[in-house]
N, C-alpha and C positions, 0 to 999 in steps of 0.2 A: 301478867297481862300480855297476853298478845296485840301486836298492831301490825296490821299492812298496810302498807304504802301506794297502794294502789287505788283507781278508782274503778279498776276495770272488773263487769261484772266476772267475768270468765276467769279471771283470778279469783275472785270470792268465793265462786262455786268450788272450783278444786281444794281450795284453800279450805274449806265448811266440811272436806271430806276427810280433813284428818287432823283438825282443829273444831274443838265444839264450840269455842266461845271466842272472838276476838272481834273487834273495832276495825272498821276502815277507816283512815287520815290520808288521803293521795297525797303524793309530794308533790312540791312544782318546782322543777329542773331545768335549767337550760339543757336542753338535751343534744342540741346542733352544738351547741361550745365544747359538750365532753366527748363527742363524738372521735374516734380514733380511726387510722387505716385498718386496724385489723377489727372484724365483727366479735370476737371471741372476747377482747380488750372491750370493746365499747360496751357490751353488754351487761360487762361485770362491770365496768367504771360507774354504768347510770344504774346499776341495781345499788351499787354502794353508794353514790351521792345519792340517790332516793331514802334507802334506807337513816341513813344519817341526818339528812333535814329533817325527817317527820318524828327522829329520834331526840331532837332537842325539842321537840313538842312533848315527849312522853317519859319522863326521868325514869330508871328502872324494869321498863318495857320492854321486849322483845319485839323490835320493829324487823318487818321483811321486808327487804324493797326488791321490785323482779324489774327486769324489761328484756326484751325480747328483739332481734337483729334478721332479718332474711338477708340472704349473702347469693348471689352469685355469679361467678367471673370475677370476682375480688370485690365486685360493686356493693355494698348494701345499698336495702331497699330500706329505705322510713317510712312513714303513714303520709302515701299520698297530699298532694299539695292540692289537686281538684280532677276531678276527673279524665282530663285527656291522662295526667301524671297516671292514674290508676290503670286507663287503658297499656298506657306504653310498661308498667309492672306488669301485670298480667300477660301481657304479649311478650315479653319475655322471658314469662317463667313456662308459660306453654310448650307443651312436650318435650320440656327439659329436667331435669334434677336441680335443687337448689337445698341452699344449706339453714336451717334456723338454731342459731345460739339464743339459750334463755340463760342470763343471771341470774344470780337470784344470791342477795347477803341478809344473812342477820345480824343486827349490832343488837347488842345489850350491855349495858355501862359501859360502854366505849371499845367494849372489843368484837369485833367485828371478824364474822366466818362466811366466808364466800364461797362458789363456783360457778362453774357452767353447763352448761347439759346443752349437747347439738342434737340435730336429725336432720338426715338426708330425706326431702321430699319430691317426690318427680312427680311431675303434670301431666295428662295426657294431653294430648294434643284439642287445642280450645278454639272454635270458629271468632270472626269478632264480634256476632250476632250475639253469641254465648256472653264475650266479656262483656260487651254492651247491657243485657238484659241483668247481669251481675251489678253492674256500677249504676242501675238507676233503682237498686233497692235502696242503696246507699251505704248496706253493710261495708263496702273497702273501706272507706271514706277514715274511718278509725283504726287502723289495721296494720301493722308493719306489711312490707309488703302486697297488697291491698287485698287481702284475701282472710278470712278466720276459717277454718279447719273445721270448726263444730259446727256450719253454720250451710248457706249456699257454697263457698269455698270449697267447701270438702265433695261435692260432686266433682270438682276439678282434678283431686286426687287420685292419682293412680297406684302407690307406693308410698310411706313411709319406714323407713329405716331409723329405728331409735321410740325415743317412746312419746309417744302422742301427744304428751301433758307437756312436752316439752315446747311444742309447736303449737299448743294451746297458749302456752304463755305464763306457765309451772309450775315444776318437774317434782311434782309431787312423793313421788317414790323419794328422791334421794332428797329433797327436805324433810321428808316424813325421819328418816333415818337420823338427819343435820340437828335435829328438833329433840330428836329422842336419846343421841348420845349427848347432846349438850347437855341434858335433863334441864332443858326452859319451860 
């Protein structure tokens, strides 16, 4: 049995595309406590504390826990606290490049395989009229960085570098692989 960790739908989707049959269980995380200075670190820390909590819900399961970090200037961005927070992320990332690390572990009987998968994504350049009529759909509101890729976000985009699913929130290609050499 498969289980994710998540409750995010846009994990489930990816996840439905190389996986036929698994259960959602989101985990609940302090997620500001595991938070580290490096993005790379923090992503894998709270994909492995995810994965692990919802793995003593499931004895013998192949639990996946992901989370996803937008980085940049050293800064990560988290999901938005209310809306001005969202304005000033997005005003930020406008016609700049910015970095997103996705975790992502699997634990099964206690052993646990981890990584990370980055992309560099650049913005083009965003009016505030633009991030304003973005932030009262309310999509940021949930969103590392306050923005999803598959979604109004992704008109924002000008370039990514790396693979999509990564920035989606994950990296399906190299779980798809993680899944198949562990033979779970």
């Amino acid at each position: 049995m498969i289980v994710l960790a998540s409750a995010s739908p846009r994990r489930k989707e990816l996840l439905g595309q190389v996986v036929p049959e698994f259960i959602v269980d989101p985990a609940d995380v302090d997620e500001e406590a595991l938070t580290e200075n490096d993005p790379r670190v923090t992503a894998e820390k709270l994909a492995i504390a995810k994965a692990i909590a919802v793995a003593d819900r499931h004895p013998g399961a192949t639990v996946i826990g992901s989370d996803t970090v937008v980085a940049i200037d050293g800064v990560q961005l988290a999901k938005p606290l209310d809306a001005a927070d969202a304005f000033r992320m997005l005003s930020t990332l406008a016609g700049r490049t910015h970095t997103v690390f996705t975790g992502v572990a699997l634990v099964c009987n206690w052993t646990v395989d981890s990584f990370v998968e980055s992309s560099d994504v650049t913005f083009r350049p965003i009016s505030d009229d633009e991030i304003w009529a973005y932030i009262a759909t309310g999509e940021p509101m949930d969103k590392a960085g306050a923005y999803g890729i598959q979604a109004g976000g992704g008109t924002f985009i000008e370039h990514v570098e790396g693979l999509v699913s990564t920035v989606v929130g994950l990296p399906i290609e190299r779980l798809s692989s993680l899944l198949t050499t562990a033979d779970r």
